[in-house]
C-alpha positions, 0 to 999 in steps of 0.5 A: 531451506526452511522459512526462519521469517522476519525478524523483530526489526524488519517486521518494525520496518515493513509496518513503518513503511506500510503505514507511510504509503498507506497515507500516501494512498489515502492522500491520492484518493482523496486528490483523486475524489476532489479532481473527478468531482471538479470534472478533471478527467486527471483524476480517474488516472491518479485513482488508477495509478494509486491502486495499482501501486498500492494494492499489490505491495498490501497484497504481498506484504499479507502473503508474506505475513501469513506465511511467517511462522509464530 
């Protein structure tokens, strides 16, 4: 079964909602940076957990975006 793609709305709903974790994962780094710079070893895990949330779902959400037909 061919690949039809995403339609209008979902390709509006999946930048929506990547834009809203994009904020939160630059919002955690942030946190991070401040807790590893006042010597909270908190930090490194909240960076860690941070990036492996969101690196994989950019990382997936590309995949698919190039896989769409134009």
């Amino acid at each position: 079964m061919p690949n039809v793609g995403w339609s209008l709305e979902q390709r509006a709903a999946v930048k929506r909602w990547m834009l809203f974790a994009s904020l939160f994962a630059v919002a955690g780094v942030i946190l991070s940076v401040l807790l590893i710079a006042a010597g909270n070893s908190g930090g490194w895990a909240l960076l860690f957990l941070t990036l492996c949330i969101y690196g994989p779902c950019q990382l997936y959400i590309g995949t698919i975006k190039r896989k769409q037909p134009h």
